[in-house]
C-alpha positions as CSV (number, residue, x, y, z in Angstrom):
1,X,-13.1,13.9,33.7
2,X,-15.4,11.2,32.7
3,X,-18.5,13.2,31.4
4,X,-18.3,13.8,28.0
5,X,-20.4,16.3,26.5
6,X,-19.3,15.9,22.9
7,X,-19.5,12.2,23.1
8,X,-18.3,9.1,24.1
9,X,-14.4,9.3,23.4
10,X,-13.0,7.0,20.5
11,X,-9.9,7.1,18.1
12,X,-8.8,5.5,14.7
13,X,-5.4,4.7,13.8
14,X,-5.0,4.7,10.0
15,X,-2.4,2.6,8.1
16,X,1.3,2.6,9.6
17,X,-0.1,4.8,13.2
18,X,-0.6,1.9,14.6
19,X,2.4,2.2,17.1
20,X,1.7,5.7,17.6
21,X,-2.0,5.4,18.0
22,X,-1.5,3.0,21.0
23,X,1.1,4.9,22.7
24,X,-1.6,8.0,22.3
25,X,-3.9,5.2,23.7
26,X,-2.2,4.2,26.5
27,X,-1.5,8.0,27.7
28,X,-5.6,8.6,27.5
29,X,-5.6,5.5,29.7
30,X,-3.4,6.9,32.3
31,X,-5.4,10.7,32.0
32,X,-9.0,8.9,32.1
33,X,-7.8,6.2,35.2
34,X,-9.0,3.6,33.3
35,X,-7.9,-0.1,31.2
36,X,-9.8,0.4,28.4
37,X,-9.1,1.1,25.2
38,X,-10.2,3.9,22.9
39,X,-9.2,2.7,19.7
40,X,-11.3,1.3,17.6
41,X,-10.1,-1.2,14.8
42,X,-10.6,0.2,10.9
43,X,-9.4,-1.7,8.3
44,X,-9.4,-0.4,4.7
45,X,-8.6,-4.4,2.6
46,X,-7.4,-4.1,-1.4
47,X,-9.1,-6.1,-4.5
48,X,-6.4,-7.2,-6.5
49,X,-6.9,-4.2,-8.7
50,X,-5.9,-1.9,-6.0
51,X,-9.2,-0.7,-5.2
52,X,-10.5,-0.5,-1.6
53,X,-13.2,-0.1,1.3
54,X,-13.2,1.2,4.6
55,X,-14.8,-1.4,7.3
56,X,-15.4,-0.1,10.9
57,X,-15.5,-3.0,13.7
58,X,-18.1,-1.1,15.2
59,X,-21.1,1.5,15.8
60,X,-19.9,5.3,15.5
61,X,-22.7,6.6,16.7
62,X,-22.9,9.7,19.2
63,X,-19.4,9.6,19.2
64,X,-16.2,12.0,19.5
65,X,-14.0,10.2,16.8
66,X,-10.1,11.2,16.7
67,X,-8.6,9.7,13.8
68,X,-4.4,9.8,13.3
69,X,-3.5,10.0,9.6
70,X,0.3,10.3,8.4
71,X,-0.1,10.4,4.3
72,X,3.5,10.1,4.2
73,X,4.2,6.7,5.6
74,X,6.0,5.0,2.8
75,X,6.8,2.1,5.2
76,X,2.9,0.4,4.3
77,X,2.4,-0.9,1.1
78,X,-0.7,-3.3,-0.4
79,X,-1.0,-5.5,-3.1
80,X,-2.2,-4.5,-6.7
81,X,-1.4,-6.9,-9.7
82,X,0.3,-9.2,-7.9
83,X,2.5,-6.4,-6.9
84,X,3.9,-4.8,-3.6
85,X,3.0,-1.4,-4.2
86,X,4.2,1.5,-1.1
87,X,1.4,3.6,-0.3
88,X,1.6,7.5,-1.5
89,X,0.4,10.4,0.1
90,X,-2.7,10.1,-2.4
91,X,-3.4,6.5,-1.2
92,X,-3.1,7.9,2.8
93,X,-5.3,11.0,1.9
94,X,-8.0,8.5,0.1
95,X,-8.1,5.5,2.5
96,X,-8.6,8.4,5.3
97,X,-11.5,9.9,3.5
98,X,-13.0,5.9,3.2
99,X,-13.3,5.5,6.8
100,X,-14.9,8.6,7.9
101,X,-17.5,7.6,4.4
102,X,-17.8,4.4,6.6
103,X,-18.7,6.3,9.8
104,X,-21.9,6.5,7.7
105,X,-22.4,10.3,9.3
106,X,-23.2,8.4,13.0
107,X,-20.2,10.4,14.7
108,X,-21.3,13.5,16.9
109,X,-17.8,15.1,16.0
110,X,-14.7,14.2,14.2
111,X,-11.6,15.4,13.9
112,X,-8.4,14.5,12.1
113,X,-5.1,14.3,13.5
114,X,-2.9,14.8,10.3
115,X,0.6,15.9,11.8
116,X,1.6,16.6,7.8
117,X,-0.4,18.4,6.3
118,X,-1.2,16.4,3.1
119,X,-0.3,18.9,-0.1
120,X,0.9,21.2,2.2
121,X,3.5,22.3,-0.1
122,X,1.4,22.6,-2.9
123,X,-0.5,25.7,-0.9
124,X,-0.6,28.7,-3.0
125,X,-0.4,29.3,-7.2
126,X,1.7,30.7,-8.9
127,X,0.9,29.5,-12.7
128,X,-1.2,27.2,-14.0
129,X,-1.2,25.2,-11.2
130,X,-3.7,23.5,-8.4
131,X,-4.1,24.5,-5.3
132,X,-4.7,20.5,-3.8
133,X,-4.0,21.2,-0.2
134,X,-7.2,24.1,0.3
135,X,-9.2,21.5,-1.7
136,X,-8.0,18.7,0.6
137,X,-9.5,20.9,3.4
138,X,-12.5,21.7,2.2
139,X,-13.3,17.9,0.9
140,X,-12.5,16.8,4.7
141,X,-14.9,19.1,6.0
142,X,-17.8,18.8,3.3
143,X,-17.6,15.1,4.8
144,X,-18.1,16.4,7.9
145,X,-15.1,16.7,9.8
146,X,-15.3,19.5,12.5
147,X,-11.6,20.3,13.4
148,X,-8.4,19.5,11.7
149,X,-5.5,19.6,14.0
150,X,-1.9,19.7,12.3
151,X,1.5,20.7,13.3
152,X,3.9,22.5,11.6
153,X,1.7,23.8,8.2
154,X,4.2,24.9,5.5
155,X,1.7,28.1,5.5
156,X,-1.0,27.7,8.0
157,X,-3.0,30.3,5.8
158,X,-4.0,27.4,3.9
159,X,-7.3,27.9,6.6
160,X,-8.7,30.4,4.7
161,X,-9.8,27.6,2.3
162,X,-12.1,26.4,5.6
163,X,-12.8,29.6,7.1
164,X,-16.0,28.2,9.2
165,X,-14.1,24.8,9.9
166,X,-11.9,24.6,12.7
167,X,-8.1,24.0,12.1
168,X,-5.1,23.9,14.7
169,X,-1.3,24.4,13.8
170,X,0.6,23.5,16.2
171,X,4.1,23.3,16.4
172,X,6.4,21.2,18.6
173,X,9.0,24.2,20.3
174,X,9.2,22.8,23.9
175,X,9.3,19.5,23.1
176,X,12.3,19.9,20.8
177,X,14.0,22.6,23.4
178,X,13.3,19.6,26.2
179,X,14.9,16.7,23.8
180,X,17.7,19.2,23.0
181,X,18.8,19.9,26.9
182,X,18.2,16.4,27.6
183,X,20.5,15.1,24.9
184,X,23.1,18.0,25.1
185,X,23.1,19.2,28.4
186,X,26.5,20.9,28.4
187,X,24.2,23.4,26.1
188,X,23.4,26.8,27.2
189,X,20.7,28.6,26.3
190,X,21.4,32.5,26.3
191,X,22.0,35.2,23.7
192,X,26.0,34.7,24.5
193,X,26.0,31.2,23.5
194,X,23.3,30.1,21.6
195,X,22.1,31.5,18.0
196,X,18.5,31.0,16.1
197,X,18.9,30.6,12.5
198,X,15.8,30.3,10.2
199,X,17.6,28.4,6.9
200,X,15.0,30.8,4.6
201,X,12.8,33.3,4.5
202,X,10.0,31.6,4.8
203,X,10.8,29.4,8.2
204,X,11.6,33.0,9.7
205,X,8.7,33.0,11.9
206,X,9.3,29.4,13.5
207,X,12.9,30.7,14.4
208,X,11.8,33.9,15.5
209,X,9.1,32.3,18.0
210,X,12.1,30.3,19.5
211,X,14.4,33.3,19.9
212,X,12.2,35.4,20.9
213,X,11.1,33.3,23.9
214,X,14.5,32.5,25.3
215,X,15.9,35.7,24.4
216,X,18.5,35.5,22.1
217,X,19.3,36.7,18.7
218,X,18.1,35.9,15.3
219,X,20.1,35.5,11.9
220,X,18.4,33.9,8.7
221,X,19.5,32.9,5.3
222,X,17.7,33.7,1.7
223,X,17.3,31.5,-1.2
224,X,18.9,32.7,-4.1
225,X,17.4,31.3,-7.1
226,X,17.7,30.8,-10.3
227,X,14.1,31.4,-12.0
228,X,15.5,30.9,-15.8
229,X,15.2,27.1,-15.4
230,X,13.3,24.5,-13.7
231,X,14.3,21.4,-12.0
232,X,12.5,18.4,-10.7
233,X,9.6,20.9,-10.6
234,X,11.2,23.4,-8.5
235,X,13.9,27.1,-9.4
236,X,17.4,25.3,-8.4
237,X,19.2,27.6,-5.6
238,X,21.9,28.9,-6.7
239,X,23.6,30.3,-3.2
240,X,21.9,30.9,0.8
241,X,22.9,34.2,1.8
242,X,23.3,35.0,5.6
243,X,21.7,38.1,7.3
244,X,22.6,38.1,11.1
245,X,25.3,38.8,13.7
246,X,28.5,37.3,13.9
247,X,28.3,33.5,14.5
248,X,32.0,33.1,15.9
249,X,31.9,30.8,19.1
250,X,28.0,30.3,19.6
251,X,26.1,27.2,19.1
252,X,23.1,27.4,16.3
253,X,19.8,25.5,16.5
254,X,18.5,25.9,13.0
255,X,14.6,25.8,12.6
256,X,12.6,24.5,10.0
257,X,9.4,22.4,8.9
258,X,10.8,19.9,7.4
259,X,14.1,17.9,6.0
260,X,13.4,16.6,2.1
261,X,16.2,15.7,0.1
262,X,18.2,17.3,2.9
263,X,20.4,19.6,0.1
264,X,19.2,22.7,1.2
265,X,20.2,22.1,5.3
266,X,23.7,20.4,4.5
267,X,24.6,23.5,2.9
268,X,23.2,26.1,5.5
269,X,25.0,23.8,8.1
270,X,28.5,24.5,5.9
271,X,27.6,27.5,6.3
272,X,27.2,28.1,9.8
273,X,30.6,26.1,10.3
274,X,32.2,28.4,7.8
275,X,31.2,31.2,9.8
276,X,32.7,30.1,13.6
277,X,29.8,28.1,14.5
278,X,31.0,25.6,17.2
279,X,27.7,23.5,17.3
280,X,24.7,23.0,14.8
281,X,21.4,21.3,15.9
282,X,19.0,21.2,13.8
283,X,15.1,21.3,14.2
284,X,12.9,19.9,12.0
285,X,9.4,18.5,12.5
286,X,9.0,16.6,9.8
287,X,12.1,14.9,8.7
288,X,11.7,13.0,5.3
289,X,15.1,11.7,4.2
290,X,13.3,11.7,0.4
291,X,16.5,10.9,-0.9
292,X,18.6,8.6,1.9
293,X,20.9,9.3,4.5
294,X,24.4,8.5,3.0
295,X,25.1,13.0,2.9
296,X,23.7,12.8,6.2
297,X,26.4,10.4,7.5
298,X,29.3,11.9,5.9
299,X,28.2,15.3,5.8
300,X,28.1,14.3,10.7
301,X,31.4,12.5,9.8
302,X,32.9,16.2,8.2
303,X,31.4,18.1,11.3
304,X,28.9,20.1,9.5
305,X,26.3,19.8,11.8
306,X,26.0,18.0,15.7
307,X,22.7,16.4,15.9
308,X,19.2,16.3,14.3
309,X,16.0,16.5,16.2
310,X,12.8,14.9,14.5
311,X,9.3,14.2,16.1
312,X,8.0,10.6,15.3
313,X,4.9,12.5,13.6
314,X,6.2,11.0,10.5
315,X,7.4,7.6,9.2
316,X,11.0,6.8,10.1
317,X,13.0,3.2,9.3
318,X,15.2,1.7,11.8
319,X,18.2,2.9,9.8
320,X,17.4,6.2,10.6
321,X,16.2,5.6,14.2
322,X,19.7,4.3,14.5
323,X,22.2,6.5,13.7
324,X,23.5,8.3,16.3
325,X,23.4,11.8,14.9
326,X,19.3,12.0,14.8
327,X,17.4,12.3,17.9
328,X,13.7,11.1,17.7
329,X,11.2,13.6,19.9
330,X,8.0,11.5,20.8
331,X,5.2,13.6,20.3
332,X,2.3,11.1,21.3
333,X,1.9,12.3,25.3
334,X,1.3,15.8,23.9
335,X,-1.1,14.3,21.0
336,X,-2.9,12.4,23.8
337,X,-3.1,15.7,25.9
338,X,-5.0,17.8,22.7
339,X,-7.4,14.6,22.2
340,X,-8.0,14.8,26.1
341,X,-8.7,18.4,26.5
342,X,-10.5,19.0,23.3
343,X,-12.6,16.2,23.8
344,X,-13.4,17.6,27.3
345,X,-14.7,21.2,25.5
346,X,-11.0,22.8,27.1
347,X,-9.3,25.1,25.6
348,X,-5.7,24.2,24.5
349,X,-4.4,27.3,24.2
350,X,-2.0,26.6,26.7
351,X,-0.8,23.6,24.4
352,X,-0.7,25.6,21.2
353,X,1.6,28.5,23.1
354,X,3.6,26.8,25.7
355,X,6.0,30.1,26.3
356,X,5.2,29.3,30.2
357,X,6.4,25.5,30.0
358,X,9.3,26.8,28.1
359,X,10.5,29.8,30.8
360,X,10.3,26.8,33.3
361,X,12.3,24.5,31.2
362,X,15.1,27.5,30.7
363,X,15.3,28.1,34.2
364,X,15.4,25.2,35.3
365,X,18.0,23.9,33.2
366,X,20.7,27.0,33.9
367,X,20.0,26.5,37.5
């Protein structure tokens, strides 16, 4: 389609998207028949005191304006002081908020593509504590952004912050089912061989989406804790306790939003094995490796788990790209695909619940 009532369409890589945004580009090419591009250059330059502007190469008026932000690319750094400094979330989050100021309010819509939900951890109170994702939210749309689109929320209830704004979780289950049967074929995907395991309570609902559509049973661990103490901010776990059906034999994808330090996964993994497991795969959107990959490598070299399936939503180094244990699932024709449809007035329902794509998939792959 080449009539655009919302606007003529444009997109803005931030800081380290730049290889996603043109694979996203060249996939709107291919939809839209055409050569040209749709990105449109945005450059946000440092003083040497670490301050900073947005600058827009061009005119954003009557525009549908996509912009791609991951606030945790610690790859991209700038120079403060005569330093190298990496960029934090906080930097991401207030370059992002620079360039739609620069827009000068000349867009018809915008909408940000923020695949991690920036503070999404830090979503509800407990204590004394701020709640930065819901004001995150509401500063983005009080700036005029008309839809946030994000994948994999740690609570997606964090909307009710924005609860005239438009916001989209989405969450990548066929595309990590396809990498999965692509990379393992030998696997099979009925309740006889194959187990879903949500690693806590609160992943229970990702797990149960993926069981639910192929069929097959459901098992989950619990976090006990120990709320005397505090550590690096957080009540340590002191065991993962499994509620489920016997293991013995079956392969186990485990489900989850994201890998941080990687602590809690390794030991679910031991787990599983300790159970009968024969196989662990493990899917995570977001996978961080906050504290390196050395327990990752020895934890593959002990057999604890078989392979590790991340989108490239997020930041990854070449060591990690690398290692033969982790599995990269591109997300950037399905980004494309939201951008082309929403810009377009569709509905992507179909893309936010693809239970049909997957039933295809399943059949197709046991035939």
């Amino acid at each position: 389609m080449n009539e655009h009532l919302n606007g003529e369409l444009k997109v803005i890589g931030m800081r380290g998207c730049e290889d996603f945004t043109t694979q996203v580009d060249n996939y709107l090419k291919q939809l839209r028949s055409t050569d040209k591009t749709f990105v449109v250059d945005a450059q946000c330059p440092r003083f040497g005191s670490g301050e900073a502007k947005a600058l827009i190469s061009e005119s954003m008026r009557g525009l549908d304006l996509y912009i791609i932000s991951d606030c945790f690319n610690y790859g991209v750094t700038y120079k403060m002081y005569g330093m190298q400094v990496p960029m934090s979330p906080d930097d991401h989050f207030q370059d992002l908020k620079r360039v739609i100021a620069a827009t000068g309010g000349k867009p018809r819509r915008i909408s940000v593509i923020m695949p991690m939900l920036y503070e999404g951890r830090q979503h509800k109170r407990s204590a004394r504590e701020s709640l930065d994702c819901a004001l995150a939210l509401q500063e983005l749309t009080s700036m005029g952004v008309t839809n946030i689109i994000t994948f994999d929320a740690h609570d997606p209830r964090v909307q009710n912050a924005i609860p005239l704004s438009g916001f989209d979780n989405v969450r990548p289950a066929y595309q990590m089912l396809k990498a999965l049967v692509r990379n393992v074929p030998d696997v099979k995907l009925d309740k006889e061989s194959l187990m879903v395991v949500s690693p806590d309570e609160g992943a229970i609902s990702r797990a149960m989406y993926i069981a639910s559509v192929l069929g097959i049973e459901l098992g989950m661990f619990y976090k006990r804790r120990n709320y005397s103490i505090i550590i690096d901010g957080k009540n340590p776990i002191e065991a993962h306790e499994y509620l489920g059906n016997d293991l013995k034999g079956k392969d186990v994808i485990v489900v989850d939003d994201m890998i941080s330090s990687g602590d809690s996964m390794i030991d679910v993994a031991e787990q599983l094995k300790g159970r009968g497991a024969k196989r662990v795969f493990v899917f995570s959107t977001f996978a961080l490796f906050c504290n390196g990959l050395e327990k990752f490598d020895k934890a593959y070299e002990d057999g604890v788990f078989d392979k590790i399936f991340a989108t490239n939503l997020t930041y990854h180094t070449k060591e990690i790209l690398s290692r033969e244990w982790y599995c990269n699932v591109n997300m950037s024709k399905y980004v494309s695909y939201l951008i082309d449809t929403l810009n377009n007035d569709g509905s992507i329902s179909t893309l936010l619940n693809p239970v049909q794509k997957i039933h295809s998939l399943l059949e197709k792959h046991n035939d």
